[in-house]
C-alpha positions as CSV (number, residue, x, y, z in Angstrom):
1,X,-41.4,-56.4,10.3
2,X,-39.5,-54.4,13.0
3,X,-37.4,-51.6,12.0
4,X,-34.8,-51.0,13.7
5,X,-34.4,-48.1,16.2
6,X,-31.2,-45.6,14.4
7,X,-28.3,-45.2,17.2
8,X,-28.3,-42.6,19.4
9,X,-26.3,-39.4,17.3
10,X,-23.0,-39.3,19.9
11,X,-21.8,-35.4,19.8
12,X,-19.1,-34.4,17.3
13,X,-15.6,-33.7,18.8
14,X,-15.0,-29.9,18.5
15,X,-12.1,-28.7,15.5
16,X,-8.6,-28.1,16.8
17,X,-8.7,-24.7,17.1
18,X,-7.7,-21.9,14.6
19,X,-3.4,-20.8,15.0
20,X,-2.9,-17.9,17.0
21,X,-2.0,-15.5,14.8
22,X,-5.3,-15.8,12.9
23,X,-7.3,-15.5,16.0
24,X,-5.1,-12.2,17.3
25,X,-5.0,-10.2,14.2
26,X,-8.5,-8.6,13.0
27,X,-9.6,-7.9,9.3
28,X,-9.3,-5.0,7.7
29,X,-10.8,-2.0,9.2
30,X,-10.8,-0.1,5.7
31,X,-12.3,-3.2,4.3
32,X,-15.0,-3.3,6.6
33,X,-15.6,0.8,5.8
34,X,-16.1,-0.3,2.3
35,X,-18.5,-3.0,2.9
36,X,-20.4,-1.0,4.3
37,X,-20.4,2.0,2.0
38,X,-20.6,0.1,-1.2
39,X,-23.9,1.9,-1.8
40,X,-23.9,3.9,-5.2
41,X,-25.1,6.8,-3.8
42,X,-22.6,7.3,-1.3
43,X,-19.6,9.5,-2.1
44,X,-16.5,7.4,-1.0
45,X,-13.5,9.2,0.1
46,X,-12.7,6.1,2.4
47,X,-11.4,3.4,-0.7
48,X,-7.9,3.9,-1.8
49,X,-9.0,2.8,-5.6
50,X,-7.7,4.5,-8.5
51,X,-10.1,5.7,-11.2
52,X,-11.5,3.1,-12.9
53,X,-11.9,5.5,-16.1
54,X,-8.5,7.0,-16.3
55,X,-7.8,3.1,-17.1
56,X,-5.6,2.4,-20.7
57,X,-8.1,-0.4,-20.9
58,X,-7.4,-0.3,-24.7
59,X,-3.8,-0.8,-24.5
60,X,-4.2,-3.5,-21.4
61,X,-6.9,-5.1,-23.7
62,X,-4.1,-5.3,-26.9
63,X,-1.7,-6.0,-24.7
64,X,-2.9,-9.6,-23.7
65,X,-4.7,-10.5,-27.1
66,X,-1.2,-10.2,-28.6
67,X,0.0,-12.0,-26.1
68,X,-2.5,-15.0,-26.5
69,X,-2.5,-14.9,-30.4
70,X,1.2,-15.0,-30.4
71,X,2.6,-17.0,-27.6
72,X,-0.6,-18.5,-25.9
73,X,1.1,-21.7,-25.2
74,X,3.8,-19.9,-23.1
75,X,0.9,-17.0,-21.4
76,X,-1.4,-20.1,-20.2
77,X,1.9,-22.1,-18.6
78,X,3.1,-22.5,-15.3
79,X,6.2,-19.8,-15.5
80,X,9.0,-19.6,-12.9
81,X,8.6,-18.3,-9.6
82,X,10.9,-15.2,-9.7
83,X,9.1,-14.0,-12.8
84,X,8.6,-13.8,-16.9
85,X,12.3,-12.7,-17.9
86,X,10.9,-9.7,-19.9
87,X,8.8,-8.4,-17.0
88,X,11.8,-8.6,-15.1
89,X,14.4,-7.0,-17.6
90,X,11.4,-4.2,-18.2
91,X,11.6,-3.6,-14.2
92,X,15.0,-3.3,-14.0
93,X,15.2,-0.9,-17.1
94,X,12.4,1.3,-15.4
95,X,14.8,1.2,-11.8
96,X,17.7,1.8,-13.6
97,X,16.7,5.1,-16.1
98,X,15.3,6.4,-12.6
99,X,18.9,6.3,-10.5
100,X,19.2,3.0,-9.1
101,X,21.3,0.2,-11.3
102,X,19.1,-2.6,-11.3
103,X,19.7,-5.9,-13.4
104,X,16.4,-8.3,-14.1
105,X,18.4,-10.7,-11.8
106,X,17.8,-8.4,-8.7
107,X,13.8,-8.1,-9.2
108,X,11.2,-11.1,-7.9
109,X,7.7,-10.6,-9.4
110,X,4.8,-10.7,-6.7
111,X,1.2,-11.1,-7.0
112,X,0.7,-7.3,-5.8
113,X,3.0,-5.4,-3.6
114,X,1.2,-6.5,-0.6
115,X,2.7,-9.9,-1.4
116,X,5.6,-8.7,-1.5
117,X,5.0,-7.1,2.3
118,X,3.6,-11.0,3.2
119,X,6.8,-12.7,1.8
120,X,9.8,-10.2,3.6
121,X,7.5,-10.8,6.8
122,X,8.5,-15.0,6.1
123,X,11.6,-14.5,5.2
124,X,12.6,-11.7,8.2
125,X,10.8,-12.2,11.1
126,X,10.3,-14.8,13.8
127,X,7.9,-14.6,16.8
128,X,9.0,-11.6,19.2
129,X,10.9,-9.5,16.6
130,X,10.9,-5.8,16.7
131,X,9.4,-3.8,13.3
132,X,9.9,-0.2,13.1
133,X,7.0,1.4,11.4
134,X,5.9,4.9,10.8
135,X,3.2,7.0,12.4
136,X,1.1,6.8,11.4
137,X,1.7,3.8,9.1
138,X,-0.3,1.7,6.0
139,X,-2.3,-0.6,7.5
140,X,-2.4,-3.8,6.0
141,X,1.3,-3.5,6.7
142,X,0.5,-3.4,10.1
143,X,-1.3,-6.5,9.1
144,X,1.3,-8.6,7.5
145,X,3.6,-7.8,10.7
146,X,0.8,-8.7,13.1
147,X,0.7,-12.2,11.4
148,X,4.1,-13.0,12.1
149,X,4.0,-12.7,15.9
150,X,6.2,-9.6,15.6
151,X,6.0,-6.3,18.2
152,X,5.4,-3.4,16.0
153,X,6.5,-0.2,17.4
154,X,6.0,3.3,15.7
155,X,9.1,5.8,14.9
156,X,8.4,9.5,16.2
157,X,8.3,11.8,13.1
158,X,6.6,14.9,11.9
159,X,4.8,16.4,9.2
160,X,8.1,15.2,6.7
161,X,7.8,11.6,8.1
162,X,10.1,9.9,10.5
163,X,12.6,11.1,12.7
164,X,16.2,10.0,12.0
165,X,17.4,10.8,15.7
166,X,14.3,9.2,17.3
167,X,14.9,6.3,14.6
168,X,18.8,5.7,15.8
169,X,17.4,5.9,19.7
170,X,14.8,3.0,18.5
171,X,17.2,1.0,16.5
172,X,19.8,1.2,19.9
173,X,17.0,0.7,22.2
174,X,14.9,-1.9,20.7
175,X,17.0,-3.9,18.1
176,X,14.7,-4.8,16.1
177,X,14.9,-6.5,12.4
178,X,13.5,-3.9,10.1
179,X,11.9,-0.6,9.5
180,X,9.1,-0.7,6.9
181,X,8.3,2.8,5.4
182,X,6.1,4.4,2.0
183,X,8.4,7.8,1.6
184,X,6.7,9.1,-1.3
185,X,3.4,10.2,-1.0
186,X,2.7,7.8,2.2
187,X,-0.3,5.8,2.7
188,X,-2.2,7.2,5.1
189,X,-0.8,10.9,5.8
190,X,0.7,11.4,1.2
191,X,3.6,12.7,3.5
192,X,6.7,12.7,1.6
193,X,10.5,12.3,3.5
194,X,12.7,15.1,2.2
195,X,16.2,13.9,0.3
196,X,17.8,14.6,3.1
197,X,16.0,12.1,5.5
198,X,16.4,9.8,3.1
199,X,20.2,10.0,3.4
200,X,20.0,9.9,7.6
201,X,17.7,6.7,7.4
202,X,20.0,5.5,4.8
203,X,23.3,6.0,7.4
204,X,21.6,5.1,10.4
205,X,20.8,1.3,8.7
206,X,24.4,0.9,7.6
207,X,25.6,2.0,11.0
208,X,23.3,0.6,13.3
209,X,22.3,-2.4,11.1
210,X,18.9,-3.3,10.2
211,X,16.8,-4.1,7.3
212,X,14.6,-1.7,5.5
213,X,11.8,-2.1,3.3
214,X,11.0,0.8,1.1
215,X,7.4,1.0,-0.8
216,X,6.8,2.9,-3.0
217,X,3.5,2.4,-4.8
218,X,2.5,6.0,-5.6
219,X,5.8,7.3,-6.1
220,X,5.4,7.9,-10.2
221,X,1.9,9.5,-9.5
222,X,3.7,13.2,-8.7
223,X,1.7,16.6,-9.5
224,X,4.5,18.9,-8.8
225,X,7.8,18.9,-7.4
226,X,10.7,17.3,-8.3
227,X,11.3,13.3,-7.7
228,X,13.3,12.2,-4.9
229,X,15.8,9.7,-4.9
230,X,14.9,6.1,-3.6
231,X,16.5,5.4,-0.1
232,X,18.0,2.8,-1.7
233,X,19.9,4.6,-4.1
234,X,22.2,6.2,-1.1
235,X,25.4,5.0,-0.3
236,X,25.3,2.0,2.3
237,X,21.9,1.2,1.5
238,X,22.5,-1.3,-1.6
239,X,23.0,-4.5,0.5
240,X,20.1,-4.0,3.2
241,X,16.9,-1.7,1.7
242,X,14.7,-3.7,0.3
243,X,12.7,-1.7,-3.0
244,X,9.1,-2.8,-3.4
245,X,6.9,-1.4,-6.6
246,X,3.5,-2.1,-8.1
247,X,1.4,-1.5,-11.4
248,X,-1.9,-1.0,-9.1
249,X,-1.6,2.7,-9.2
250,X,-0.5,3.3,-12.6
251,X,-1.8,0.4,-14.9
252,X,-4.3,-1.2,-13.1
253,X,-5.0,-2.6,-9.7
254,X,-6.7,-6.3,-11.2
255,X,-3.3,-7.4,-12.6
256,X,-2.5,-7.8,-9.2
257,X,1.6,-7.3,-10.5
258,X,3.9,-5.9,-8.3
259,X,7.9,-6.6,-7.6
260,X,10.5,-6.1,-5.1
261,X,14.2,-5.2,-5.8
262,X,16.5,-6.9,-3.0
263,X,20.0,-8.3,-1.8
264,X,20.4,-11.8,-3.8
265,X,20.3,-13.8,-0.4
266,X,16.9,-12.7,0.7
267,X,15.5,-12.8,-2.5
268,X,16.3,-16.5,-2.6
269,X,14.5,-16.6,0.7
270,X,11.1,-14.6,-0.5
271,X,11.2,-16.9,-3.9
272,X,11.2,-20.1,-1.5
273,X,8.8,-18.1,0.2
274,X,6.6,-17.2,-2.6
275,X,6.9,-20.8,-4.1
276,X,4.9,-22.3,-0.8
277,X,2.5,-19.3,-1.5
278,X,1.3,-19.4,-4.9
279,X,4.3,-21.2,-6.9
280,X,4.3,-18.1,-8.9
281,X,2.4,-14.9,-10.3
282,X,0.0,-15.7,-13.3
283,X,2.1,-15.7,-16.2
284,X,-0.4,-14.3,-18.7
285,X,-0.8,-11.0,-16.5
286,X,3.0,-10.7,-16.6
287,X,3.4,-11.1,-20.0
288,X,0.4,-8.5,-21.3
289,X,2.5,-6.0,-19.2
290,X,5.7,-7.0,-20.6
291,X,4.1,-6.2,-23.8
292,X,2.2,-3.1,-22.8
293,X,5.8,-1.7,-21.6
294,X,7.1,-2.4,-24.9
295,X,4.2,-1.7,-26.9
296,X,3.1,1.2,-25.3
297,X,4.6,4.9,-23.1
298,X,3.7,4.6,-19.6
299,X,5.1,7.3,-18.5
300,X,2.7,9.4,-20.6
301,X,-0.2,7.4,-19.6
302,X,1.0,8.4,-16.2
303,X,1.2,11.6,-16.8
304,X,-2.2,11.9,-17.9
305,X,-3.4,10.1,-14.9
306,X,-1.1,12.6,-12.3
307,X,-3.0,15.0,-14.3
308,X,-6.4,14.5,-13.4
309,X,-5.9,13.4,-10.0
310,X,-4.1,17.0,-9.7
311,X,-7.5,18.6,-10.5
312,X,-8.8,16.1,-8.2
313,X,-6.7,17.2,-5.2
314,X,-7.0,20.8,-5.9
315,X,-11.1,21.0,-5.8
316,X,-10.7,18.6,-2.4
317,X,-8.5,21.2,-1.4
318,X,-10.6,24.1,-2.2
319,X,-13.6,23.0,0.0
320,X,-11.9,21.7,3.1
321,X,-12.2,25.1,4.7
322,X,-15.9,25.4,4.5
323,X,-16.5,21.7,5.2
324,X,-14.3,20.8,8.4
325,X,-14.8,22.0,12.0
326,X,-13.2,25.6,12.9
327,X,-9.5,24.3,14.1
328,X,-8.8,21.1,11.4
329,X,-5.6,21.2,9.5
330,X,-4.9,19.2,7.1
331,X,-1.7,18.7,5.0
332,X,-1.1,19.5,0.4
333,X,0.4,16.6,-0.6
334,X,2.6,16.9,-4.0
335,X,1.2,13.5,-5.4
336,X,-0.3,10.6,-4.4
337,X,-3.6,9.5,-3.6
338,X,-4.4,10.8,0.0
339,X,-4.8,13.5,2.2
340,X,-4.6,13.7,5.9
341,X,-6.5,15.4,8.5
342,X,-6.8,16.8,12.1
343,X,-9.7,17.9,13.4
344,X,-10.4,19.5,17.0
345,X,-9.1,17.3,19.9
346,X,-13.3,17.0,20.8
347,X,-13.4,14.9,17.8
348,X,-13.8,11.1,17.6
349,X,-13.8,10.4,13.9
350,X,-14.8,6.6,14.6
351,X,-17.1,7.5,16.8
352,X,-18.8,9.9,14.4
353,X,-18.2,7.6,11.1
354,X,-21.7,6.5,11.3
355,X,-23.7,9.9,11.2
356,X,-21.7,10.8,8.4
357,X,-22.4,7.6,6.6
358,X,-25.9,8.7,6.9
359,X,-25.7,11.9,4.9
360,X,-24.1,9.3,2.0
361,X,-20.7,10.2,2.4
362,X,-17.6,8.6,4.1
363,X,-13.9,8.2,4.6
364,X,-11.3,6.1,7.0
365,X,-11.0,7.7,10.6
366,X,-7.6,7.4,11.2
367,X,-7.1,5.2,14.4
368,X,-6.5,1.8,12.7
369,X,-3.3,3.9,11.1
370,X,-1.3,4.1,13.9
371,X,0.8,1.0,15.9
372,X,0.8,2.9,19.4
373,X,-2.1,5.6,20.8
374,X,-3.8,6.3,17.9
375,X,-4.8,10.0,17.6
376,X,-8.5,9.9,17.4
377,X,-9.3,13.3,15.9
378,X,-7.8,12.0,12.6
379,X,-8.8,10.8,9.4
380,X,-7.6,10.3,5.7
381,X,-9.4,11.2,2.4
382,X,-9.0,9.5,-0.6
383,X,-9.5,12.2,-3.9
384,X,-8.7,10.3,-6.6
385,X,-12.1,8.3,-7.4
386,X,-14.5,11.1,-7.7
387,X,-14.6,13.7,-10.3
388,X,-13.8,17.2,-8.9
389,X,-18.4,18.2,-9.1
390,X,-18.9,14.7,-6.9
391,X,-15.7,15.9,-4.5
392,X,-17.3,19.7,-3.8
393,X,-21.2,17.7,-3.0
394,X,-19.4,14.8,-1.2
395,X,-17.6,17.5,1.1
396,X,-20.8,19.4,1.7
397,X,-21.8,16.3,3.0
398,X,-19.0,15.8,5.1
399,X,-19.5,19.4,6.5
400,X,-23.3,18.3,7.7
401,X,-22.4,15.1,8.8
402,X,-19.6,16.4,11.2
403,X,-22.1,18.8,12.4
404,X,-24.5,16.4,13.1
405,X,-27.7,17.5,10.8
């Protein structure tokens, strides 16, 4: 019996290739840091994760088993893509006792703020728009702008943030759609733009017009000091600031909730938006937070949180001297989860990432932050994971990794 001979395998066609925009724009560089320093033994000041203990992860936990024992029909539903009306009216309540008349109607619910980043990007730009950012600015905003085909171009500022006269020069200069800034507390630098700022960005939107998206995910998390207003609170500001928020830094980052406040007709346009995304957020972590606001103070939880982070800040603080190179400055930030520094200009802080690693400790080197010439000598420190005794050895670590032995 002959068998017979199999064809001859012909070679496979290559895959169309991947779009553009996903073969331009790189993962995350802090991600990568993390990968890499997931070991327990290293002391992480690179991760921008809140304290896993500091969790209320009794309330959260009564939160959704009242939720499933009393509506579970409704909590394991499809819901509606702006939101669960109680998350929303809770939202609006918050926004509203804190100076900025809000109605449920004005709030979308996101999976995570850094949806809502993904969705204005949509619903904003096209190929070849200009974004104003800050400098340096939160990355994986960077990222979401990237994606879009947009030119991102950083906004001269200072130790307070950005510059409202170099801001006006860009808007007349460039044109460009939007300017996307954290004012409280900023992600990377915990920078905080003073009241007055806050009013000259406000005016130089209404004049010039453009679109700005304010974050603000660490704003509640304050130490001292006294709150400032929302750029969108200020007069002219209603109908083109954009207000996004997020329970990752003050309930928990896994609920992956966060919302943004905006003008009715781009709203509509991030709800179409979100609807091709995901359809809508899961409606069983909205609900438990419904119920946590309701059930429980969050404000005191928060509080309690600011409080320990405080400590937190103040023993990083306390040991930058001894463990940074003769010359680094570094900033006091009022709140927030970050703290920014400068060493010498000699100093590559990617460059030397990896021979600190080795003494088990690490942090982000600034670079990646910034949209233009990055200023190498940089890097941000994260002092909210580690209790105050792991913050003093991880620093002493720091200090002989930067010097090399």
């Amino acid at each position: 019996m002959t068998v017979a001979e199999p064809a001859p395998a012909h070679a496979a066609a290559p895959v169309p290739p991947l779009a553009a925009r996903a073969r331009s724009i790189g993962g995350s560089p802090v991600r990568d840091i993390l990968a890499v320093t997931a070991r327990p033994e290293v002391i992480n000041f690179a991760g921008g994760l809140p304290a896993p203990e500091l969790f209320d992860t009794e309330g959260i936990t009564a939160a959704y088993r009242a939720v499933l024992a009393q509506a579970p029909a409704q909590a394991l539903q499809y819901s509606t893509t702006e939101g669960e009306p109680a998350l929303r009216s809770a939202l609006a309540g918050r926004m509203s006792a804190r100076g900025l008349p809000t109605d449920a109607d004005d709030v979308l619910v996101t999976t995570g703020s850094q949806q809502a980043l993904s969705l204005l990007a949509t619903a904003l730009l096209e190929p070849g728009d200009t974004v104003l950012v800050e400098n340096p600015c939160y990355l994986a905003a960077l990222q979401a702008f990237g994606f879009t085909g947009a030119r991102v171009v950083p906004v001269p500022g200072d130790e307070d943030g950005v510059a409202p006269d170099a801001l006006e020069e860009l808007v007349l200069r460039e044109r460009p759609k939007l300017l996307y800034t954290v004012p409280t507390f900023q992600n990377p630098t915990g920078r905080t733009l003073p009241a007055e700022r806050r009013a000259a960005v406000a005016s130089v939107a209404a004049r010039r017009g453009l679109w700005i998206i304010e974050d603000d995910p660490y704003g509640e998390l304050r130490f001292e000091g006294e709150r400032v207003p929302w750029i969108a609170s200020h007069e002219g500001a209603w109908d083109r600031v954009v207000l996004l928020g997020s329970f990752s830094k003050v309930m928990a980052p896994g609920l992956r909730l966060g919302w943004l406040r905006a003008p009715a007709k781009l709203r509509r346009a991030c709800a179409v938006a979100k609807q091709a995304a995901d359809l809508h957020t899961p409606t069983v972590n909205q609900l438990a937070a419904a119920r946590y606001l309701a059930d429980r103070d969050l404000d005191a939880h928060v509080a309690r949180v600011a409080g320990v982070y405080r400590e937190r800040r103040d023993a990083m603080l306390a040991g930058l001297a001894e463990a940074l190179p003769e010359g680094s400055v570094w900033n006091r930030p009022e709140g927030g989860m970050f703290l920014w520094t400068r060493l010498p200009e000699s100093y590559d802080t990617t460059a030397l990432l990896a021979e600190v690693v080795r003494h088990d400790v690490a942090y982000v080197p600034g670079a990646p932050f910034y949209a233009g010439e990055p200023d190498r000598s940089t890097l941000r420190l994260c002092f909210v994971t580690q209790t105050p005794e792991q913050i003093r050895e991880g620093l002493r670590r720091l200090g002989r990794g930067l010097r090399g032995r």
